[in-house]
C-alpha positions in Angstrom: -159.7 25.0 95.3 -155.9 24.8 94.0 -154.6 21.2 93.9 -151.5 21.1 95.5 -148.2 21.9 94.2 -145.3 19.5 94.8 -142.1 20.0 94.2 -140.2 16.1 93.4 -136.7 16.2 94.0 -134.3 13.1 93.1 -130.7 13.8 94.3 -129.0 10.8 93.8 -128.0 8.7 90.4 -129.2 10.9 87.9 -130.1 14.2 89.7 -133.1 15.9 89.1 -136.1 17.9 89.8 -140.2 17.9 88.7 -143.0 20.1 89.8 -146.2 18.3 89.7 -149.9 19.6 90.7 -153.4 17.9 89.9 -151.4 15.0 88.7 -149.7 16.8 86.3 -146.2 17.4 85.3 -145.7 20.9 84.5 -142.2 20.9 84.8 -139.2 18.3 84.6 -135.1 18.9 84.5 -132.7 16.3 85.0 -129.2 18.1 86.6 -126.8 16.6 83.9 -128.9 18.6 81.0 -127.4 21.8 83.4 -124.2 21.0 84.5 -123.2 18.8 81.0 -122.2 16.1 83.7 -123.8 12.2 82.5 -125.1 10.4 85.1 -124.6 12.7 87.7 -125.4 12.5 91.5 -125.9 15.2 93.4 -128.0 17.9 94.8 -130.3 19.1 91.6 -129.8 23.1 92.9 -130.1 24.2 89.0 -132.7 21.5 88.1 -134.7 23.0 91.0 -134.8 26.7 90.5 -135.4 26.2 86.6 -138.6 24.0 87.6 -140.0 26.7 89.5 -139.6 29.2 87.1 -140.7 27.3 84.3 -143.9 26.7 87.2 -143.4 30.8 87.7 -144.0 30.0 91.3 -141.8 30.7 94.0 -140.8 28.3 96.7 -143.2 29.3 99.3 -145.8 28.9 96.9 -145.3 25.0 96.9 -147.7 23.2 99.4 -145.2 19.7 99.5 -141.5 19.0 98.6 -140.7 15.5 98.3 -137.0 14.4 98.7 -135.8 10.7 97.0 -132.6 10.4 98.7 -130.0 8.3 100.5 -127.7 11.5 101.5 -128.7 14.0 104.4 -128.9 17.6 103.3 -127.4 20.1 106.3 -128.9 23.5 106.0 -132.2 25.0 106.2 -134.7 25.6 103.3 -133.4 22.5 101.5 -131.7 24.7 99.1 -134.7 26.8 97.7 -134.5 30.0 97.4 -137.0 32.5 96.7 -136.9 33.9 93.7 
């Protein structure tokens, strides 16, 4: 059995994205290494898709998505997109 595959997601000071499974990182982008903006606070779109692709999974191949966040997202999907 496959541990599960969680996708961390950290929108606000210092944006960014991780993709973790059995307790370990296998991929971790902060937004302002993307957008060349320090310290920014936003929705980590970029830092997200590069995580799964550095993962080579796809969104619906995550079992959780955890969200660190003060703002409220409209939208469905969160923002993932398959790819």
């Amino acid at each position: 059995m496959q541990p599960p595959l969680v996708l961390g997601i950290h929108s606000g000071h210092n944006a960014g994205a991780a993709l973790i499974s059995g307790g370990r990182i296998l991929a971790a982008v902060c937004e302002a290494r993307l957008s060349r903006q320090k310290n920014i606070t936003c929705y980590p779109a970029r830092a997200i898709e590069l995580c799964l692709r550095m993962g080579s999974v796809r969104a619906s191949d995550l079992d959780a998505v955890a969200l660190a966040s003060r703002h409220t997202f409209g939208g469905g999907g969160a923002g993932l997109s398959e790819t």
